[in-house]
N, C-alpha and C positions, 0 to 999 in steps of 0.2 A: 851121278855116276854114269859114265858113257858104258852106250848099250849097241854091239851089233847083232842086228838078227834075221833072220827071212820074215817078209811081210808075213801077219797071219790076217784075218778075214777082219779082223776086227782095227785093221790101218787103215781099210778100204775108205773112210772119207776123207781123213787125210791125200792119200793119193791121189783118188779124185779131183783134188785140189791142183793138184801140183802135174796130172798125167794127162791129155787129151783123150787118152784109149777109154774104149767103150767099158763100160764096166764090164760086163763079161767075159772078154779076152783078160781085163785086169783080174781074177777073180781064176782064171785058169794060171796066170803067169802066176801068183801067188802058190799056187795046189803043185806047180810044177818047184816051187821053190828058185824063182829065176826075175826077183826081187828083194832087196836086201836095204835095211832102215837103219838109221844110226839114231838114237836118242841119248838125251839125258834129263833125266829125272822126270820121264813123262812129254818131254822138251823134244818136236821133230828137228832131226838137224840136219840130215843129211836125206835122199832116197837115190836106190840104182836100179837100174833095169835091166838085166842081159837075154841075149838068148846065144843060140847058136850059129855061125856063118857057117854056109852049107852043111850045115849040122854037124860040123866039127867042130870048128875055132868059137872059144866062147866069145864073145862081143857085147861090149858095152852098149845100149842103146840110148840109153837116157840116162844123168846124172843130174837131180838136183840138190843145191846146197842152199838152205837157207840163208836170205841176205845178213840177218845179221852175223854169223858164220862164217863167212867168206873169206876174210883176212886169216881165218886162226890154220892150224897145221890139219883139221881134219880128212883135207884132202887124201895125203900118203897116206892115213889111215886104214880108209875105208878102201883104197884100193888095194893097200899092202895086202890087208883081210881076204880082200877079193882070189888077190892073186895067188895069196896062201892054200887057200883051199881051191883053186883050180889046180897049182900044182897038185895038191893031195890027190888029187885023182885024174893022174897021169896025163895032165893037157901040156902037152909041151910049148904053148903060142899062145895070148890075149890078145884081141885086136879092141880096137874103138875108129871112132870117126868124130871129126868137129868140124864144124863151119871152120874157111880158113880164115875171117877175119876174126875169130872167136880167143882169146888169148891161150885157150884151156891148151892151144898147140905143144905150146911153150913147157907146159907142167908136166905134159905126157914125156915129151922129151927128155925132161930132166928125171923121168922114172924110167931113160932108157927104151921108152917105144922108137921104134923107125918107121920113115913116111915109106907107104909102099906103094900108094897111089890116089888118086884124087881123079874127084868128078866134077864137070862142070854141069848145071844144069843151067835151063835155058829161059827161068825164071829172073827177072831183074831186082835188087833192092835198090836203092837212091843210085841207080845209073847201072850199077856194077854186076858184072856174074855172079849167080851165087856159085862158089866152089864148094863142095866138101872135100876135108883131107881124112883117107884113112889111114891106121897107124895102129903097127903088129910089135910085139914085146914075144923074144922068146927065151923059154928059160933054158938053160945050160944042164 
């Protein structure tokens, strides 16, 4: 049975696994309630990371989806979820960011996000800029 919930202390190796952040920042994001896990039956399937853009707009930081996962509809789930309970408490905008050659573009689009700006930074992969694109969803 599919489960979403806010990380509690006890995901902490899981995450680990899956997060670069040191564990004690991960261990405060937890206490703040500002990570959120999809499971079923015990089964990691999904994990998100948010905080807040200049302490307003909530923002996605991190989204992983387990590989074998990746095909199935999880995705709108876990964000529908997301974005259900931001609305509940009065946020009127979600933003996120992906690399622009990353596909995840595409999926945010189709949930209605709009590009509202992109960075280039000055770091190279196999020749090319990296870009990031950001990308705000507001509710009505």
């Amino acid at each position: 049975m599919l489960d979403i919930h806010f990380a509690s202390i006890k995901d902490i190796e899981y995450i680990q696994k899956v997060d670069a952040t040191n564990k004690t920042r991960l261990e405060k994001k937890i206490n703040l309630k500002e990570i959120l896990i999809m499971t079923d039956k015990e089964e990691y399937i999904w994990y998100l990371k948010f905080s807040y853009f200049w302490d307003k707009i909530p923002f996605m930081d991190l989204v992983v989806i387990e590989e074998n996962h990746r095909s199935k509809w999880y995705w709108s789930q876990m964000i529908g979820y997301r974005e259900d309970r931001m609305q509940k408490e009065w946020y009127k905008y979600v933003m996120t960011s992906t690399e622009a050659w990353r596909t995840a573009q595409h999926f945010y689009r189709k949930l209605w996000y709009k590009d509202i700006w992109s960075l280039l930074f000055s770091r190279f992969v196999a020749g090319e800029p990296d870009q990031e694109l950001f990308l705000m969803k507001t509710f009505e």
